[in-house]
Structure formats: C-alpha cells, structure tokens
N, C-alpha and C positions, 0 to 999 in steps of 0.2 A: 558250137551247139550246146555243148555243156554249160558252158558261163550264163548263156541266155536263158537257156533253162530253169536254174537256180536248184538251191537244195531239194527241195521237196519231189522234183520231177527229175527222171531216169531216162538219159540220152542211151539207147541201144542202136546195136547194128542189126542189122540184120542178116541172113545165108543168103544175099546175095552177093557175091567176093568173084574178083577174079579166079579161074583155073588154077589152081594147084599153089594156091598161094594163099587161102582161106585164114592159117593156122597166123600167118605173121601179120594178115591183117588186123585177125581176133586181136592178137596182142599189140597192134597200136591203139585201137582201139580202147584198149583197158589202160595204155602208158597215157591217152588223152583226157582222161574220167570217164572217160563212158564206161557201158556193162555189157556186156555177153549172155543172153541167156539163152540162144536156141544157136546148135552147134549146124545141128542138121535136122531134118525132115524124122530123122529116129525117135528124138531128144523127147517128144512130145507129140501126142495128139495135136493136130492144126488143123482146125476142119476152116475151109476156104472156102469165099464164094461161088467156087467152080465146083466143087462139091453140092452146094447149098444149090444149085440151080437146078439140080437135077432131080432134087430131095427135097420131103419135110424138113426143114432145119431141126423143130422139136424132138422128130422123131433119130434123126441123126443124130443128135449129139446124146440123147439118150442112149441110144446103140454104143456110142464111145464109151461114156460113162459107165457101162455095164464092160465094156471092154476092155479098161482102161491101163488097169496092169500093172499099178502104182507110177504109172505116167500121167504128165500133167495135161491138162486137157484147154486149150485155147481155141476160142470161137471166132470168126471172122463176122461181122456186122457192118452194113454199111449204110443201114434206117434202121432208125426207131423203132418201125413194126418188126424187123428182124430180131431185135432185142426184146421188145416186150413177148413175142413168144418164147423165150426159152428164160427169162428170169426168174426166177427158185428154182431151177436146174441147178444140182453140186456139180458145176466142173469150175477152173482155177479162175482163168481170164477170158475179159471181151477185149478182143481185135476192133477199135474203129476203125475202118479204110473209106479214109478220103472224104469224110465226112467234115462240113463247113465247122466254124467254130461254135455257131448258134446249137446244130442238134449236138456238137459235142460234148458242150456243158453239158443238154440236158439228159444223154447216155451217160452222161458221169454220174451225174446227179442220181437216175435209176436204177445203174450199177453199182456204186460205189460200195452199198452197202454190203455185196454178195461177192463182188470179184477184183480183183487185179484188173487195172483199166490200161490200155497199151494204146496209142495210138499211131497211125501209119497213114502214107500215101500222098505222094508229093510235097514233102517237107524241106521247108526251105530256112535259110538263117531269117527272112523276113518275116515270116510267121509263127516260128519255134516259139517263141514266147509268149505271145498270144493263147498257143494251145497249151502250153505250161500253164496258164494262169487259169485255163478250166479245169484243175483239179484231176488233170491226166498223172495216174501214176510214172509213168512211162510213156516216150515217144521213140519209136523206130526211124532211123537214118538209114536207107539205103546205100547213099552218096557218099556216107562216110568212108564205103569199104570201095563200092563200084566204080568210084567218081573223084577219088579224092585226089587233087593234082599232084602231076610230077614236082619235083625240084629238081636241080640242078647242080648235083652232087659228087666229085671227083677228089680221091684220093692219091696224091699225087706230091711224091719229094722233089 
C-alpha cells in the first residue's frame, strides 16, 4: 500500500485491530511506512455518519468545534452535499467514506484548501493508487491491521 501510494500520500491504519493486540499492530504498521494517527475514539473528535444521520451535520460539528478541548476534530462525508455544507467550518479533516474516484477528486479539490483530506472505505491494493493520484492527503487501510495474513512462522533449533 505504501509503495503504491507514493510520497505525497499517507497510508494509515486505522482502530480497527484485533482484541488486545491494537498496540503491536500500531507498530507493524509504522516498521511498514505507514502512519498511526487515531489510537482510539478518545484521540479525537470523529463525528461519523451514524452521528450525521440523526443530525444537522453543520450544526453538529459546530457543536464540536465549540467543544473541542484542543482535540482535533475529523468529519465523516460521504457526498458532496455533505461537504459543501460545513466547508469554512474550522475543524482539522474531511473523512471521505467510500466515495468513487470521480467525486473524490472533486471533495479534494473543494477541500484541499481548508482541511486534511483522509480517505476510507473499501480500499484495496487495485485502487490505492488511483485514489493517491486525487490529491488525497491520506488514505485509511482497515485490512492492514484486521486482515493482514498469517505467515508461517517457527522458531525452532
């Protein structure tokens, strides 16, 4: 994921990790290139779709933003219209989830200017690079922590 990536764009994992074994994931993770930047749910304001459904988005993250705490505040978006309502909002990053490559460019493109652009949701080595090349700051790997296969490993004189 990394290599396909290239420099400019930031392979992360994400909190999703096996039970009790988060911490040795984090760190293959970093021995691989990639980045770490949300430990847990604490780390940061994440206002999520499942949040947003229930709610004015604008009005929600406003609410954050006033609450914030010197915590970083990351938005979940998954159209265009969700994004064009809360851009000139000061919070850090837009979340895209699962959005095609087409409106990704162009949530980069309307973001770029104001936030940390992260992108997520069903990310695969066939497409990493593609979305790398819309000018995503960063793309989230679930698979890397949840999914990443065994070897077959034995230490043995």
């Amino acid at each position: 994921f990394v290599k396909l990536a290239g420099k400019k764009c930031k392979i992360c994992c994400t909190r999703k990790t096996i039970p009790n074994l988060r911490v040795i994931q984090k760190y293959a993770v970093k021995l691989g290139g990639g980045t770490n930047h949300r430990f847990n749910l604490s780390d940061e304001f994440l206002i999520k779709d499942n949040h947003i459904a229930n709610s004015n988005i604008r009005e929600l993250v406003s609410l954050a933003i006033k609450n914030k705490k010197r915590k970083k505040i990351t938005v979940e978006v998954d159209t265009i219209k969700q994004l064009k309502k809360i851009i000139g909002l000061k919070f850090d990053c837009v979340l895209f989830d699962n959005m095609n490559v087409k409106n990704l460019k162009l949530g980069v493109k309307l973001a770029k200017e104001y936030y940390q652009t992260e992108a997520s949701g069903n990310i695969n080595l066939k497409k990493v690079k593609l979305i790398a090349k819309t000018g995503i700051d960063r793309i989230s790997v679930g698979g890397i922590t949840h999914s990443a296969p065994a070897i077959d490993f034995k230490l043995e004189i």
